[in-house]
ZADO-1210 file (C-alpha; in nm, 4 decimals, padded with zeros to 6 digits):
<atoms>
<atom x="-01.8089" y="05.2235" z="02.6995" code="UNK" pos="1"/>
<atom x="-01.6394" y="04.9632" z="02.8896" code="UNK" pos="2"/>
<atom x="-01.4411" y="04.7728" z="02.5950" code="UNK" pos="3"/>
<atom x="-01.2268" y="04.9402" z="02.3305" code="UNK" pos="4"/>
<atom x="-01.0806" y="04.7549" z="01.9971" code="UNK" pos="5"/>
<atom x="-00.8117" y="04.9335" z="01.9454" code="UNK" pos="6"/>
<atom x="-00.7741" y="04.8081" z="01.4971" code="UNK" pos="7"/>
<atom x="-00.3577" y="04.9378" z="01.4251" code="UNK" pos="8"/>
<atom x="-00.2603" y="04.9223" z="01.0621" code="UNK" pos="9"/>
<atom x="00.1215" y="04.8396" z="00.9680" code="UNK" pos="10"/>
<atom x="00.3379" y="05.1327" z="00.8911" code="UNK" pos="11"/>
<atom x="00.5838" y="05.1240" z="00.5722" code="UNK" pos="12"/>
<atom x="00.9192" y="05.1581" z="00.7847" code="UNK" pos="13"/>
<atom x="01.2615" y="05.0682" z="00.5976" code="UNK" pos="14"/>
<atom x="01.5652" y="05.0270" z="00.8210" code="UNK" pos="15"/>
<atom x="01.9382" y="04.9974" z="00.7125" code="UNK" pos="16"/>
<atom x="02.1216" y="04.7656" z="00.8507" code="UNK" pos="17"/>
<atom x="02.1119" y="04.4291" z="01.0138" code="UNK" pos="18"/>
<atom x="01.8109" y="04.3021" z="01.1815" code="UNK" pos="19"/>
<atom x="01.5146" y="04.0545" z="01.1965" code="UNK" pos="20"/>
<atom x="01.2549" y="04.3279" z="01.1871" code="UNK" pos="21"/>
<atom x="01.4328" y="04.5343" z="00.9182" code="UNK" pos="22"/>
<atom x="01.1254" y="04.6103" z="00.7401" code="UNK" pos="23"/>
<atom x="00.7953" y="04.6607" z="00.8547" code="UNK" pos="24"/>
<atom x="00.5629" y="04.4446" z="00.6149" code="UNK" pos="25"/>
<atom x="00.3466" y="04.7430" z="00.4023" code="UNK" pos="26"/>
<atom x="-00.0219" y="04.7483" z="00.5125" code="UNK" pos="27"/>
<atom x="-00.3350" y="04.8746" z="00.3694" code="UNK" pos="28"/>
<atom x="-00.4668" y="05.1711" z="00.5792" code="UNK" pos="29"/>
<atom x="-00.7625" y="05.1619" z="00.8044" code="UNK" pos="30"/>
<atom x="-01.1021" y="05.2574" z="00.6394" code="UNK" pos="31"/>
<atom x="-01.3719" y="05.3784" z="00.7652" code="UNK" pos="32"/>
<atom x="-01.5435" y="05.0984" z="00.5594" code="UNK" pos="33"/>
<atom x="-01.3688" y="04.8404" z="00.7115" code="UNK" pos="34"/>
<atom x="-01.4583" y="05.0131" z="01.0516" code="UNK" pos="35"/>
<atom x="-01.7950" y="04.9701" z="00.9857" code="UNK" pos="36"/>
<atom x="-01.7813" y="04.6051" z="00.8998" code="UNK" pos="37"/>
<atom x="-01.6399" y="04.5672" z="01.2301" code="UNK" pos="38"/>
<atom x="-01.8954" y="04.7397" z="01.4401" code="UNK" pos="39"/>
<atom x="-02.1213" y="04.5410" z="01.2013" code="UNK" pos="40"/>
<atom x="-01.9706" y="04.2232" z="01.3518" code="UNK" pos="41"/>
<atom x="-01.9898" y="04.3294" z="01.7380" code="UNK" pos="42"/>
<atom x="-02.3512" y="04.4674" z="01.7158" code="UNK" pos="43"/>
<atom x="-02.4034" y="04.1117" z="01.5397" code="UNK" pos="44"/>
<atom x="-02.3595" y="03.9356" z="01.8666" code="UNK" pos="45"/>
<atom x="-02.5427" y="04.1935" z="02.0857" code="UNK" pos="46"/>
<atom x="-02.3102" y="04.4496" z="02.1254" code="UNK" pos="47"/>
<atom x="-02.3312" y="04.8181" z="02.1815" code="UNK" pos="48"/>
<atom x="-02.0479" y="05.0132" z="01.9774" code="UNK" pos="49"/>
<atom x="-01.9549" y="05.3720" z="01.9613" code="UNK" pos="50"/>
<atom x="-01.8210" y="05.5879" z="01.7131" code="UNK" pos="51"/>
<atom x="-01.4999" y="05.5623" z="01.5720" code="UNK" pos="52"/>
<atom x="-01.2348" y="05.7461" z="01.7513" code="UNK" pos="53"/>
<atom x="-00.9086" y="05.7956" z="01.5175" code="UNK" pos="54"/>
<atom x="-00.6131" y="05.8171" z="01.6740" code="UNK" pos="55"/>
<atom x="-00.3932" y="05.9396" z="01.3723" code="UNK" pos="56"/>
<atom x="-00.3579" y="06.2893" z="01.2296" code="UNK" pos="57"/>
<atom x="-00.4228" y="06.4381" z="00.9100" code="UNK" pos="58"/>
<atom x="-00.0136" y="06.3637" z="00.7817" code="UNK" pos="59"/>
<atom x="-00.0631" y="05.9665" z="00.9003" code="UNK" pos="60"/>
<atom x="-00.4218" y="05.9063" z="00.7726" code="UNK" pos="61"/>
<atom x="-00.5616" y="05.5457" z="00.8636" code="UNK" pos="62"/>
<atom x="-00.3173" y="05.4423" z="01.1149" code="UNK" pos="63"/>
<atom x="-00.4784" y="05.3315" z="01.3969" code="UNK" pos="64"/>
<atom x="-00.8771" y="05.3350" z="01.5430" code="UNK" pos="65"/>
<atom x="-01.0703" y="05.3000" z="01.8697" code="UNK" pos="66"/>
<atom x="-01.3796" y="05.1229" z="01.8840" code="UNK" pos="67"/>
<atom x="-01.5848" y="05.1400" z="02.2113" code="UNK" pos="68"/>
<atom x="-01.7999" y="04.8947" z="02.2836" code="UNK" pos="69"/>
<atom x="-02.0473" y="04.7151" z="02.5804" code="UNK" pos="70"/>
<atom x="-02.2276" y="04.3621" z="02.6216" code="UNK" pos="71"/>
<atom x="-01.9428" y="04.1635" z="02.4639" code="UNK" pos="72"/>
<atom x="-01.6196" y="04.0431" z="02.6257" code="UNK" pos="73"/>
<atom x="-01.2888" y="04.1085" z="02.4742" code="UNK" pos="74"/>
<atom x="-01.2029" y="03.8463" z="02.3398" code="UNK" pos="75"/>
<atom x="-01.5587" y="03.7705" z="02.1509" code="UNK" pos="76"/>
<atom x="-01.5009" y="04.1352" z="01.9917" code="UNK" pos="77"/>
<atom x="-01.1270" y="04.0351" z="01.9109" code="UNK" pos="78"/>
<atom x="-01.2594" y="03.7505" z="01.7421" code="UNK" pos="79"/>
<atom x="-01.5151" y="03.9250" z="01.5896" code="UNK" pos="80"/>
<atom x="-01.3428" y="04.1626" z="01.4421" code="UNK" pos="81"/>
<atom x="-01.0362" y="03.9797" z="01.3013" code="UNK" pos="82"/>
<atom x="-01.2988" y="03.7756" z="01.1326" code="UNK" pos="83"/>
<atom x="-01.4862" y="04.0748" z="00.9621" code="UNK" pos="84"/>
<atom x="-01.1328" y="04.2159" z="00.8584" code="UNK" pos="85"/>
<atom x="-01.0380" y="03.9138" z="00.6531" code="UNK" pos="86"/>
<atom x="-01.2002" y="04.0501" z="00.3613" code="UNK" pos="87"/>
<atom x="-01.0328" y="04.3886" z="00.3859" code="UNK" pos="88"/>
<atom x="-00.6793" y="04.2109" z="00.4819" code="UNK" pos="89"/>
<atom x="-00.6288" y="03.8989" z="00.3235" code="UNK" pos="90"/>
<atom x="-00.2698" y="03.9116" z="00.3066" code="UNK" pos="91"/>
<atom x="-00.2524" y="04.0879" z="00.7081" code="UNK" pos="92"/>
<atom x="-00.1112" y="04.4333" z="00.7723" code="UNK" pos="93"/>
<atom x="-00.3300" y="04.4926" z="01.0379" code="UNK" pos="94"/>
<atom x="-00.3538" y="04.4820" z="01.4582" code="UNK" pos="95"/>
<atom x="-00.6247" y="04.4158" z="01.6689" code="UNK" pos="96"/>
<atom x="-00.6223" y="04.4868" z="02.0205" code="UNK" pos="97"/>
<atom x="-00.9142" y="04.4319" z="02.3102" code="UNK" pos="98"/>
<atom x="-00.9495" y="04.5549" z="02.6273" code="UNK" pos="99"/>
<atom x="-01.1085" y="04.7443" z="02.9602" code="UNK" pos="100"/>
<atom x="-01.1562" y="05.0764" z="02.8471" code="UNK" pos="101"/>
<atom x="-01.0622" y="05.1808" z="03.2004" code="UNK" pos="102"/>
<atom x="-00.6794" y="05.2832" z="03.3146" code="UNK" pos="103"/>
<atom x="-00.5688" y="05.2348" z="02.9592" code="UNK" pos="104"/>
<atom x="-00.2874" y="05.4678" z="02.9731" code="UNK" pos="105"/>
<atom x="00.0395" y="05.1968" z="03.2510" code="UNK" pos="106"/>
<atom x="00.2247" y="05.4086" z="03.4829" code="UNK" pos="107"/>
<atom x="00.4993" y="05.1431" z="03.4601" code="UNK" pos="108"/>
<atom x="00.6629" y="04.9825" z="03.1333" code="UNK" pos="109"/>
<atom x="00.9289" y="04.7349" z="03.1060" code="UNK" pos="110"/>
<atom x="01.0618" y="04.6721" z="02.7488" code="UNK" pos="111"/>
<atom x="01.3028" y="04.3963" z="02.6660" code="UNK" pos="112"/>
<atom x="01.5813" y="04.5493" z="02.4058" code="UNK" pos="113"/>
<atom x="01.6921" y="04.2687" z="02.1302" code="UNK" pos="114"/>
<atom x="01.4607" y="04.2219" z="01.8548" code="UNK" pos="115"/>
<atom x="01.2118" y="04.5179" z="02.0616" code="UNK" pos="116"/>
<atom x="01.3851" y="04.8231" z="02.1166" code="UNK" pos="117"/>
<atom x="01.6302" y="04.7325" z="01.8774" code="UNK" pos="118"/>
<atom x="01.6057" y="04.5514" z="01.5355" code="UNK" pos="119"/>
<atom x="01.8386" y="04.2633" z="01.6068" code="UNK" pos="120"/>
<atom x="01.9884" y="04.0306" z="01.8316" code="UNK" pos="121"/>
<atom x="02.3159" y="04.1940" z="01.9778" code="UNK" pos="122"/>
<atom x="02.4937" y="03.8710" z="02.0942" code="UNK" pos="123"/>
<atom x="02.4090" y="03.7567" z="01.7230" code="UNK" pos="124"/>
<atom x="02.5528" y="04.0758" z="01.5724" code="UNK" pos="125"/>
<atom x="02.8390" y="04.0396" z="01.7550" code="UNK" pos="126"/>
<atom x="02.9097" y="03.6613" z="01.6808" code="UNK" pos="127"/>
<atom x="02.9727" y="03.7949" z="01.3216" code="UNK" pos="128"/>
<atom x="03.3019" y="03.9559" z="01.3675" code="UNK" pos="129"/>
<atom x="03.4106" y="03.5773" z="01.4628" code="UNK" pos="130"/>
<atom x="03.2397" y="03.4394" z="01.1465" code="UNK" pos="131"/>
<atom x="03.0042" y="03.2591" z="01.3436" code="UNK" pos="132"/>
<atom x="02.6418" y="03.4638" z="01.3658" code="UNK" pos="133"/>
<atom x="02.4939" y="03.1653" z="01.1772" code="UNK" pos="134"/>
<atom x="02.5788" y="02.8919" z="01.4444" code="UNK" pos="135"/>
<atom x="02.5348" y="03.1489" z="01.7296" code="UNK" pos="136"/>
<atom x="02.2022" y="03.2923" z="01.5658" code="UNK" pos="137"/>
<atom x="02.0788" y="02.9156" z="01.5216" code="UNK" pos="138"/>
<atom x="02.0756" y="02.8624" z="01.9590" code="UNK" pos="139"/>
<atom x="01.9316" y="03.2436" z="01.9838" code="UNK" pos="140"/>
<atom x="01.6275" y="03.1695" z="01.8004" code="UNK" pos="141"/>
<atom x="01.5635" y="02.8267" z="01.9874" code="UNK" pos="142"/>
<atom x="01.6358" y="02.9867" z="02.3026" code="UNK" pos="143"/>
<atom x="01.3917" y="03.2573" z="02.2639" code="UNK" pos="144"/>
<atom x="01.1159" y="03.0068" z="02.1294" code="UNK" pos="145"/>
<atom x="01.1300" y="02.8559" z="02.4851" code="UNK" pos="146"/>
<atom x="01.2727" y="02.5230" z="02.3313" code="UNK" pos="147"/>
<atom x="01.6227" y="02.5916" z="02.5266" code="UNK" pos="148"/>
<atom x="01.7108" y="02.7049" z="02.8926" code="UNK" pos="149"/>
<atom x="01.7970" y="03.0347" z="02.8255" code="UNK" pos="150"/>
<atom x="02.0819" y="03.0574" z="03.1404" code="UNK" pos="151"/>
<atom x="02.2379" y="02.7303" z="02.9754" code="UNK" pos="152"/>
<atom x="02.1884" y="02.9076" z="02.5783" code="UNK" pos="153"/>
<atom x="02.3482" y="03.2290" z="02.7102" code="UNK" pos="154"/>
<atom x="02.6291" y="03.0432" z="02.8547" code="UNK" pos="155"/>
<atom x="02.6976" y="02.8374" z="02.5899" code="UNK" pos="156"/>
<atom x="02.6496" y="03.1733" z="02.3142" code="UNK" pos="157"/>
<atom x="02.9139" y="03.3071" z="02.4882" code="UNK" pos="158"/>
<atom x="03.1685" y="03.0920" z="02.5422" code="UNK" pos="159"/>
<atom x="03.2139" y="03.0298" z="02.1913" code="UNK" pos="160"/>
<atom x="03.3063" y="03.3921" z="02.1733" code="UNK" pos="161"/>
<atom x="03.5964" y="03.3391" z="02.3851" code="UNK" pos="162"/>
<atom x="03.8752" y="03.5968" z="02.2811" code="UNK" pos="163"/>
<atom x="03.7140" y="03.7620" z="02.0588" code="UNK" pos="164"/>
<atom x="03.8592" y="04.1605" z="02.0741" code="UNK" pos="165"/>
<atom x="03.6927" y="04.4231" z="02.3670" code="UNK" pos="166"/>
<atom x="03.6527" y="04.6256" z="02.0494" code="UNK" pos="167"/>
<atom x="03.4262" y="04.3971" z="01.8728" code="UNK" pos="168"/>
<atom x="03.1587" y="04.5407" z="02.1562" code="UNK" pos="169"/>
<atom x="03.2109" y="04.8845" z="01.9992" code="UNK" pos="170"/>
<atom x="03.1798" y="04.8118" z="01.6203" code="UNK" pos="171"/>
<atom x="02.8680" y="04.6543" z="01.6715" code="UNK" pos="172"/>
<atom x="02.7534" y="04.8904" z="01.9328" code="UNK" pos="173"/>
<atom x="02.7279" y="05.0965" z="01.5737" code="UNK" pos="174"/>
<atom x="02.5218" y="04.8680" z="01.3536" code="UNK" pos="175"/>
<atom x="02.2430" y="04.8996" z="01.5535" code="UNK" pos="176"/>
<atom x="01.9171" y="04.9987" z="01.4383" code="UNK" pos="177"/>
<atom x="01.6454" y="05.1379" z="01.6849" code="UNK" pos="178"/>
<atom x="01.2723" y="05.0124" z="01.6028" code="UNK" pos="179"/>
<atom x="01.0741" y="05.2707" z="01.4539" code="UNK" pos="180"/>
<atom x="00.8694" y="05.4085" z="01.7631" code="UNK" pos="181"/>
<atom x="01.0358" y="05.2985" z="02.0535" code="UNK" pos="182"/>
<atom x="01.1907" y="05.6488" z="02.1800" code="UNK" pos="183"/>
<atom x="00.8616" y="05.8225" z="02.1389" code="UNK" pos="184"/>
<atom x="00.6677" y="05.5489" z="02.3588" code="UNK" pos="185"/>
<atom x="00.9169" y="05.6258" z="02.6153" code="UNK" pos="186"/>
<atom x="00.9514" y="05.9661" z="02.6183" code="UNK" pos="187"/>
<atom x="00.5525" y="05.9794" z="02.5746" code="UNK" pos="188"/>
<atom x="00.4919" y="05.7851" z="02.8617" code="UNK" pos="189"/>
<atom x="00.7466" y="05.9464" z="03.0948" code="UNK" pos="190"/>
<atom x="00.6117" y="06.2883" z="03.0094" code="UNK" pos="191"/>
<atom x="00.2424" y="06.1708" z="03.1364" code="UNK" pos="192"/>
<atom x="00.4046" y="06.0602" z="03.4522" code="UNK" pos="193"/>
<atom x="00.5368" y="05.6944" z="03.3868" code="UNK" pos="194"/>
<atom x="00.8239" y="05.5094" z="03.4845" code="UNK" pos="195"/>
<atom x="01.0253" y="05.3082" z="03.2144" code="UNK" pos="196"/>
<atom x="01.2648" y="05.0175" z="03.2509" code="UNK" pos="197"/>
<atom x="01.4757" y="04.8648" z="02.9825" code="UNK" pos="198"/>
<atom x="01.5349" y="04.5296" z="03.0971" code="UNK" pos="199"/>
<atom x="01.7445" y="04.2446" z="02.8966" code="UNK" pos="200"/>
<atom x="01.9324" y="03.9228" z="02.8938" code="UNK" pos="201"/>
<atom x="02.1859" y="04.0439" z="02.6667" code="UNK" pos="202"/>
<atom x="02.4248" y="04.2836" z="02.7844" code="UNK" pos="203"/>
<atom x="02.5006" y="04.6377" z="02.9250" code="UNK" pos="204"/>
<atom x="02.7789" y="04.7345" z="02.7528" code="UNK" pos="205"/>
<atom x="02.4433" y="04.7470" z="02.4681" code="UNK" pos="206"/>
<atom x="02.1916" y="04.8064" z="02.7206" code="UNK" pos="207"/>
<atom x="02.3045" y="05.1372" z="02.8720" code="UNK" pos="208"/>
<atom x="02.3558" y="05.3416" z="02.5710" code="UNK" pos="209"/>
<atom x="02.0502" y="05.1947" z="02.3965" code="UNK" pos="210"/>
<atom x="01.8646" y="05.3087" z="02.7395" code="UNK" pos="211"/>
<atom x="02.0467" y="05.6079" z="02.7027" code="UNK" pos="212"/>
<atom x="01.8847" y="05.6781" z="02.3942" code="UNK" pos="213"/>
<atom x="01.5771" y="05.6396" z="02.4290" code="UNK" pos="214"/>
<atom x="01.5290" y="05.7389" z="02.7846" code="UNK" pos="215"/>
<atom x="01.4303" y="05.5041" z="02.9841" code="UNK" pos="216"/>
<atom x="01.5018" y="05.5815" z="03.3461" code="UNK" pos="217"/>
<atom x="01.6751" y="05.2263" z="03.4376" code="UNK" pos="218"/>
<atom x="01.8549" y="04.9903" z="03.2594" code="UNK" pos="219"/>
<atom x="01.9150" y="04.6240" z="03.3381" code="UNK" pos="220"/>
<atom x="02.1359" y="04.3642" z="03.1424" code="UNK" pos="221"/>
<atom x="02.4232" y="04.0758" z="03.2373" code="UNK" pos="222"/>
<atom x="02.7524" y="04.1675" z="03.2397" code="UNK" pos="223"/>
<atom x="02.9760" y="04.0315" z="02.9696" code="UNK" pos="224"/>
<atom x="03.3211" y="04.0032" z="03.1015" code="UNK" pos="225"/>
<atom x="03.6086" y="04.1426" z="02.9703" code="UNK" pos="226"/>
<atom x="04.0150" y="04.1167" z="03.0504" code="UNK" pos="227"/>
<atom x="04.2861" y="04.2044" z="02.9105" code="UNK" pos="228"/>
<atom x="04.1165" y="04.3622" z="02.5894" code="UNK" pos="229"/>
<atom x="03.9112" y="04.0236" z="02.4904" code="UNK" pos="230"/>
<atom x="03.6105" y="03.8012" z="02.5824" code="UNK" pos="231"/>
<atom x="03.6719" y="03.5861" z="02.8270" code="UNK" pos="232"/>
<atom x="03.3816" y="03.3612" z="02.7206" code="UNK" pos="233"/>
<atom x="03.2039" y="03.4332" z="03.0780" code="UNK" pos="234"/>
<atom x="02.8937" y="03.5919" z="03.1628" code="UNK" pos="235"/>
<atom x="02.8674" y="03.7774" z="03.5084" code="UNK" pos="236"/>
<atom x="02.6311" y="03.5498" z="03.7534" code="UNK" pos="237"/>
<atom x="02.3561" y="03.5630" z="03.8623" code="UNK" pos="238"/>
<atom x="02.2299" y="03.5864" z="03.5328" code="UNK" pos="239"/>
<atom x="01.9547" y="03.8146" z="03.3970" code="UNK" pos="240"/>
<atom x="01.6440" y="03.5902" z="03.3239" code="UNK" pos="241"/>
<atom x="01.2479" y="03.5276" z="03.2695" code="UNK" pos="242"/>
<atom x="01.2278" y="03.5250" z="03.6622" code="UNK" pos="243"/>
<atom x="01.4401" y="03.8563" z="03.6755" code="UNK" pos="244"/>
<atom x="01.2490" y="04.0094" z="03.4232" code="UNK" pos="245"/>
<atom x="00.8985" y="03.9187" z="03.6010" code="UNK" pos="246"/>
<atom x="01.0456" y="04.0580" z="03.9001" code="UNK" pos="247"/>
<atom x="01.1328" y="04.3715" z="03.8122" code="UNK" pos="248"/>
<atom x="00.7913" y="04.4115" z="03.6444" code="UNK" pos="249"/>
<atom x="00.6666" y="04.3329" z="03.9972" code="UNK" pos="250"/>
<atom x="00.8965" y="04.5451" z="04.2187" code="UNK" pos="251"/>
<atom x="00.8497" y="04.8611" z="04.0242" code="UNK" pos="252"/>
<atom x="00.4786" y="04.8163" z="04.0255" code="UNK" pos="253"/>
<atom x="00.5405" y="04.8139" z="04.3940" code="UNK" pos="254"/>
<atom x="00.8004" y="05.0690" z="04.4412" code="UNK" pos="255"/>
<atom x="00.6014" y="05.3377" z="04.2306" code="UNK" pos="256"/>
<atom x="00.2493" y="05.2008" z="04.4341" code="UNK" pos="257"/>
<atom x="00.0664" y="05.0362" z="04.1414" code="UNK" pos="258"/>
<atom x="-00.1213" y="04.7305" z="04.0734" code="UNK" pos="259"/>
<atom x="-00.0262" y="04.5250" z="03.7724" code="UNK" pos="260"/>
<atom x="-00.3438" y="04.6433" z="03.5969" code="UNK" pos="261"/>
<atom x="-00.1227" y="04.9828" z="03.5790" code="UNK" pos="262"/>
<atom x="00.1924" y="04.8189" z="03.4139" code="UNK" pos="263"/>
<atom x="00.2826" y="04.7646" z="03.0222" code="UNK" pos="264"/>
<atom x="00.5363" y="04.4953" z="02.9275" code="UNK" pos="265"/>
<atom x="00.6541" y="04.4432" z="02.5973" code="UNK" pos="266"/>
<atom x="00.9383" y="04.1693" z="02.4161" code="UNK" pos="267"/>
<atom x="00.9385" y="03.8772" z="02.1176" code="UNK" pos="268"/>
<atom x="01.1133" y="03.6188" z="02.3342" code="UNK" pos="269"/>
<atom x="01.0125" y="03.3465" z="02.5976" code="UNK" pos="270"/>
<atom x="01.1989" y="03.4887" z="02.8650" code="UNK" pos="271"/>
<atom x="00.9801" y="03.7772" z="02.8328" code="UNK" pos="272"/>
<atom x="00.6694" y="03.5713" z="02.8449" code="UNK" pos="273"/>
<atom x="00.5924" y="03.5910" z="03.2271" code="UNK" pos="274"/>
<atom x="00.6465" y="03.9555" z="03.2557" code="UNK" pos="275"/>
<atom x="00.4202" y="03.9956" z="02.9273" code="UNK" pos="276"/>
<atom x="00.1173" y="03.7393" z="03.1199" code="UNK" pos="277"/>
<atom x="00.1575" y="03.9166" z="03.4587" code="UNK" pos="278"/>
<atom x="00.2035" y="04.3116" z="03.3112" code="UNK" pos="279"/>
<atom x="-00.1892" y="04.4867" z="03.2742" code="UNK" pos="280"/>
<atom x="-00.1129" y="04.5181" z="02.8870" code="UNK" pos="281"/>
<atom x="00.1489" y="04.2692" z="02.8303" code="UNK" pos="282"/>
<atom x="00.2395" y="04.3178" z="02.4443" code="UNK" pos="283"/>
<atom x="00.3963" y="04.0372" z="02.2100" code="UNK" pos="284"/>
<atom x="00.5723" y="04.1878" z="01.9619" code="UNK" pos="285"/>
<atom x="00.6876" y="04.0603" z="01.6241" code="UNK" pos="286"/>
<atom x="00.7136" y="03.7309" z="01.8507" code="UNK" pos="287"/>
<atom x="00.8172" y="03.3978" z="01.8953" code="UNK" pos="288"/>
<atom x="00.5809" y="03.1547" z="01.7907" code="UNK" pos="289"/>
<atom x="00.5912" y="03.0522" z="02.1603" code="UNK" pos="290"/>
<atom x="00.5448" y="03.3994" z="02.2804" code="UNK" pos="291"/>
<atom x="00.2451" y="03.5435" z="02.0866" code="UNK" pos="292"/>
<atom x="00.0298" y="03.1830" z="02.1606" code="UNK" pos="293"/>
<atom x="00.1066" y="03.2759" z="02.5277" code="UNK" pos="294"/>
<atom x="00.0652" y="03.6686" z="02.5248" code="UNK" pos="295"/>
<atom x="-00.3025" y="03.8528" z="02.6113" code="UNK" pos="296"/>
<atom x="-00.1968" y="04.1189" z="02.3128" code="UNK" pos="297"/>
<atom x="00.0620" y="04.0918" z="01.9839" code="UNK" pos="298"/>
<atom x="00.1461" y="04.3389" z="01.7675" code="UNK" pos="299"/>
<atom x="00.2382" y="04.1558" z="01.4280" code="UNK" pos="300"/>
<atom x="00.2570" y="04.4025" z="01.2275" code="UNK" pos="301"/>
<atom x="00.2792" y="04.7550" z="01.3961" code="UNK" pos="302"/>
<atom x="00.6167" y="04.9692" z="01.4987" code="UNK" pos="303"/>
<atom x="00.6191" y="05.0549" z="01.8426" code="UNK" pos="304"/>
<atom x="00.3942" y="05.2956" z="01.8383" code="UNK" pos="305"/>
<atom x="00.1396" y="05.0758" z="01.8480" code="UNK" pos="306"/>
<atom x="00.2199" y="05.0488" z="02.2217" code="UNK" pos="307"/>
<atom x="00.0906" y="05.4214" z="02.2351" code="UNK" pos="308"/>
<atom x="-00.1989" y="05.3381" z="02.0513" code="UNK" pos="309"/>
<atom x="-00.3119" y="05.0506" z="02.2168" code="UNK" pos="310"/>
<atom x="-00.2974" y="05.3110" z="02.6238" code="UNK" pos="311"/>
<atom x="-00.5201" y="05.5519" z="02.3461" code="UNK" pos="312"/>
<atom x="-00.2986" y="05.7761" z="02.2760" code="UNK" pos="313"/>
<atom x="-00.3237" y="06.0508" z="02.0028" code="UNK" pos="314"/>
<atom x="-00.0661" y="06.0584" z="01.7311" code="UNK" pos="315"/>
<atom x="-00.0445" y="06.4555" z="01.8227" code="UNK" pos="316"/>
<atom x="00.0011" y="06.3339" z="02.1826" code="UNK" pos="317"/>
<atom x="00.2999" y="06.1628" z="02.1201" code="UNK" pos="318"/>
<atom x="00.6720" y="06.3066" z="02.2233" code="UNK" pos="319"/>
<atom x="00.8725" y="06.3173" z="01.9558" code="UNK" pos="320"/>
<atom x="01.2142" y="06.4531" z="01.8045" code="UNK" pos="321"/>
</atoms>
């Protein structure tokens, strides 16, 4: 076939600790009932479908589903199918991906880390131990919505953390909470040959151990400037940005001899948007209102390992712990 839907349901995933996605919303599992109202719905409008094709294992029953299918474009069977699921998933739960069938499985990905990798905003984290996450958190979410300039937000998040302890990095260096999934997407995709980047416009005092981690092989961030034990309220320049992060999807395309077609990109904020519209799968996920209007691809409702999914990857294929 030359299509695949690729239907992923929402896991139940509980995480301690603070974060915007600190629970995954509880989904009803894939059926094969509700599979079959979907082929229903493509072979409706002259398509050709093929047999389902789990993608889970016996322990994770109903996860996730491919869907093969000719004669339609992607985005007719996308819209096809989210309409035949409404019966099954009034309330949501469930992800709906369309796309070639052919080089599914990127040779390059590029992840974004606050609110993607990891569960929260660092900066905003941070901005608690000087009792002001709220204000701070307040110019985050704008910023990352696309209704600020995100140099001018970064600038400004900062400076109001001006003396704030070098230790303050640290303690909140511990509250973080990895998203469910994202260590096995990179150690899955770097075992079949892949090369990962963690790229962000917070910082790498956060980025390189949360790289670290999870194993991506390079690590990008700003530098957040420290003397004398404190903040100085200064971010390094040139600062780390929607053009840097389009960039770097672009150069290691080029660097490891791949087209864009061959490239995943993933991230919730608009400085991730351009990387996300250029990248062959470009991913929205749990985004900005902003950011999933503008993306090819969203996962609402998934963990990371939708991401694995979505290339057509077999639970038992993935690299775990």
């Amino acid at each position: 076939m030359s299509f695949v839907l690729t239907l992923i349901a929402a896991p139940r995933v509980e995480i301690p600790g603070p974060g915007s996605l600190g629970r995954f919303p509880e989904g009803v599992p894939l059926t094969a009932k509700a599979i079959d109202a979907v082929r229903a719905a493509l072979a409706a409008l002259g398509a050709e479908t093929s047999a389902p094709d789990w993608l889970d294992t016996p322990e994770a029953p109903g996860s996730a589903c491919d869907v093969g299918f000719d004669h339609l474009a992607p985005d007719q069977a996308d819209a096809a199918a989210r309409a035949a699921l409404d019966s099954f998933y009034p309330n949501g739960g469930l992800d709906v991906i369309a796309q070639s069938s052919q080089g599914r499985k990127k040779t390059v990905f590029v992840a974004d880390m606050d609110s993607t990798i990891v569960t929260a905003e660092t900066l905003d984290e941070m901005a608690a131990y000087a009792g002001i996450k709220d204000h701070i958190a307040a110019i985050t979410a704008r910023a990352m919505n696309g209704e600020l300039d995100f140099k001018s937000a970064l600038r400004e998040r900062v400076g109001l953390l001006k003396g704030l302890p070098a230790d303050t990095i640290t303690k909140t260096l511990e509250q973080i909470r990895f998203t469910p999934g994202g260590r096995a997407v990179v150690r899955t995709m770097r075992a079949n040959g892949a090369t990962t980047v963690l790229i962000s416009g917070g910082f790498l005092p956060f980025a390189k151990p949360v790289g670290k981690h999870c194993g991506f092989d390079r690590v990008f961030a700003n530098d957040l400037i420290v003397k004398n034990d404190a903040l100085t309220g200064e971010v390094g320049e040139p600062i780390l940005d929607r053009d840097a992060k389009l960039a770097t999807l672009v150069a290691t395309a080029t660097e490891t001899g791949v087209g864009l077609d061959a490239t995943l990109a993933v991230g919730d904020g608009a400085n991730d948007l351009p990387m996300i519209q250029a990248a062959g799968l470009g991913v929205a996920f749990h985004g900005k209102p902003t950011v999933v209007a503008g993306a090819r691809a969203a996962l609402n409702w998934s963990d990371l390992t939708g991401l694995l999914f979505a290339q057509g990857y077999h639970r038992d294929a993935f690299v775990c712990d």
